[in-house]
N, C-alpha and C positions, 0 to 999 in steps of 0.2 A: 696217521689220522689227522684231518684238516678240520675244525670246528668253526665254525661262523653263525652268525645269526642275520638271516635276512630284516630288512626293513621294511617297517610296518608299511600299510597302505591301505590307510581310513580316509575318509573328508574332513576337513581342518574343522578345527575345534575354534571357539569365541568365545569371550567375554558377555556378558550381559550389555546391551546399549543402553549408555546415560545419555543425559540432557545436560548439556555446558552452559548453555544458555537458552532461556524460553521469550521470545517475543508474540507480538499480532498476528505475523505472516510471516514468522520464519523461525525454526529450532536450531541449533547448533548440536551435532550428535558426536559424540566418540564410544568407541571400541577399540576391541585388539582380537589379533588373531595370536592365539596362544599354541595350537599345534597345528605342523602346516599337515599334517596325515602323511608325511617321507615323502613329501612331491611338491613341485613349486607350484606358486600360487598364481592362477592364473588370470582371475578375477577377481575384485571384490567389493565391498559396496554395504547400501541398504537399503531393504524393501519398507514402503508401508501402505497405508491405508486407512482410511477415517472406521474411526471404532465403530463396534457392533454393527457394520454393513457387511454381514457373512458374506454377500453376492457380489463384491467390488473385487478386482481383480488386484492383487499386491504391484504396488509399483517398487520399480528397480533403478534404483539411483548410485551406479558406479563409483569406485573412487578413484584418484591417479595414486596418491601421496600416500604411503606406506612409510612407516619409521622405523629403526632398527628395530628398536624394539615389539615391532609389529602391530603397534596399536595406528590408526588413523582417525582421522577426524573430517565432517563435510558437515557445509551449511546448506539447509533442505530451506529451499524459497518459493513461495508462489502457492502458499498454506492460505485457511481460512481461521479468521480469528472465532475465539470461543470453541472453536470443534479437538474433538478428542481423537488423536491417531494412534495405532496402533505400529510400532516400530519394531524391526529389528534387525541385526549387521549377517551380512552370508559371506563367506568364500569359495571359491572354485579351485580343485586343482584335478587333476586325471582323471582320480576316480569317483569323484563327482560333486556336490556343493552343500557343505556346512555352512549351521545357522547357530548362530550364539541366542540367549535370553533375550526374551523381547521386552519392550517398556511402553506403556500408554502415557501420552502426554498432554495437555489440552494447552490450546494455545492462549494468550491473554486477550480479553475484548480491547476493540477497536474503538478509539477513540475518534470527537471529531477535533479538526483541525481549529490552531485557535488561531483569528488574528484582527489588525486594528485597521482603520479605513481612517483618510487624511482627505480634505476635501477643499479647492481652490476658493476662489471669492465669485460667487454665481452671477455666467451674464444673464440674459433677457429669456434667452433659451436653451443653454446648457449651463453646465459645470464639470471643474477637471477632478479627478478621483484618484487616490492612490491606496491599494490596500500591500497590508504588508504581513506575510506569514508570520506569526510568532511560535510554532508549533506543527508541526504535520500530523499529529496524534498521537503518535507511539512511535516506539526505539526505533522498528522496520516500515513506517507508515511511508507512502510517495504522495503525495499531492496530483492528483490528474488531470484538476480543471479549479479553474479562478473565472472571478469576473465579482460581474457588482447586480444588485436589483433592485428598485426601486417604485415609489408608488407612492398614492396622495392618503393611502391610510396607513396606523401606524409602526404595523409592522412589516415589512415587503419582505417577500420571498423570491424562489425562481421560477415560481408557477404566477408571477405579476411581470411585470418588463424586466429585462434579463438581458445582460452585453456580456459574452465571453470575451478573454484577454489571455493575453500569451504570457506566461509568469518567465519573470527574465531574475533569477538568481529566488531572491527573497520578495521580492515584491513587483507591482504591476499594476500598471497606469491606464487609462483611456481618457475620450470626455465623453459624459450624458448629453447628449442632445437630441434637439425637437421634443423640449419642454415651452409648457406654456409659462407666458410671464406672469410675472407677480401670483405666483400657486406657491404655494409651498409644500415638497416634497420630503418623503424620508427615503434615504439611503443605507445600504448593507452592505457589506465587501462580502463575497462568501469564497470557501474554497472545497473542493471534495477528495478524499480518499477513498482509499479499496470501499470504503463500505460507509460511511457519512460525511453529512454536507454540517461545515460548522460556516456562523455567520459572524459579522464583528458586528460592535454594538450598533444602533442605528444613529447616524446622522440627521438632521433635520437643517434642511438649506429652502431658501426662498429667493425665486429668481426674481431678477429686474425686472424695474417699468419697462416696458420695450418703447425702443424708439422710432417705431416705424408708424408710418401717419396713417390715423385712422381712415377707413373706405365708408363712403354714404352710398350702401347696397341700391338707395332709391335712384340715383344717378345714374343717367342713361349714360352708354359710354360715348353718345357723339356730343354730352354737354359739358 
């Protein structure tokens, strides 16, 4: 008489999925896969979706990196800040794809970017400008767009005269010009993220006398 016991064949078993880390627009998730169901494992990952949207179709974010001890970790990028998603880790092997405990997590508000504006000695009709990021917002925040805005009241925005600029590391230069002389103008460095425009404080510069001779409009041009 020969006794043996055959090997099971369920879908892998999991851990409940935690949160490593919680940022604006990105979580850091880990799990484990704790029983592979007697078959190797042939995918695995994790789905989500922004909380209480029954109708949103679960997304599936694979992993490569498995550890011996079966537990893995991925950073989920490209989230919205403030919103609540609904998480949890799957695996796949033969006989088909277990799901470990799921976890809701809301991400942190989006901050706006902070920074400061440095401003040259004004000629007749420009001035040179330099802003400088001191902040992006948050842990995961990118910076998308820079530039400077300006105007003759005292607060300018980007809905008043507006010059974009190419941010070269931490900060970012141009000149204002085709300004009038002798005005005095206020200036703003602004910069934007995923989701707000932060401004640096305003400047206040006053162009030159211009030296260019004045026109007597009454003068024909053949006198």
């Amino acid at each position: 008489v020969i006794t043996f016991t055959t090997t099971k064949s369920v879908e892998p078993k999991l851990d409940v999925t935690t949160a490593v880390t919680v940022e604006e627009t990105s979580i850091v998730l880990k799990s484990k896969i704790t029983d592979n169901g007697g078959h190797d494992i042939i995918k695995f990952g994790f789905t989500y979706k922004v909380g209480n949207e029954g109708t949103e179709t679960q997304k599936e974010v694979p992993v490569s990196e498995l550890k011996e001890d079966g537990s893995f970790q991925f950073t989920l990028t490209g989230l919205s800040s403030e919103t609540t998603y609904e998480i949890r880790a799957f695996a796949v092997n033969s006989v088909g794809t277990g799901y470990g405990g799921g976890c809701t997590i809301t991400t942190l508000a989006q901050k706006t970017p902070q920074l400061s504006l440095e401003t040259g000695t004004p000629g007749a009709h420009s001035v040179s400008v330099t802003g400088i990021i001191q902040s992006a917002g948050g842990t995961s925040s990118v910076v998308r767009e820079v530039g400077f805005c300006w105007s003759t009241t005292l607060t300018p925005t980007i809905v008043d005269n507006k010059k974009t600029v190419i941010l070269d590391g931490v900060s970012f230069s141009t000149v204002i010009s085709e300004l009038k002389a002798e005005t005095k103008y206020y200036i703003r460095a602004y910069a934007v993220n995923e989701a707000k425009i932060g401004y640096s404080d305003v400047v206040e510069v006053t162009t030159a006398v211009s030296d260019e001779p004045d026109i007597d409009d009454n003068v024909s041009p053949d006198k």
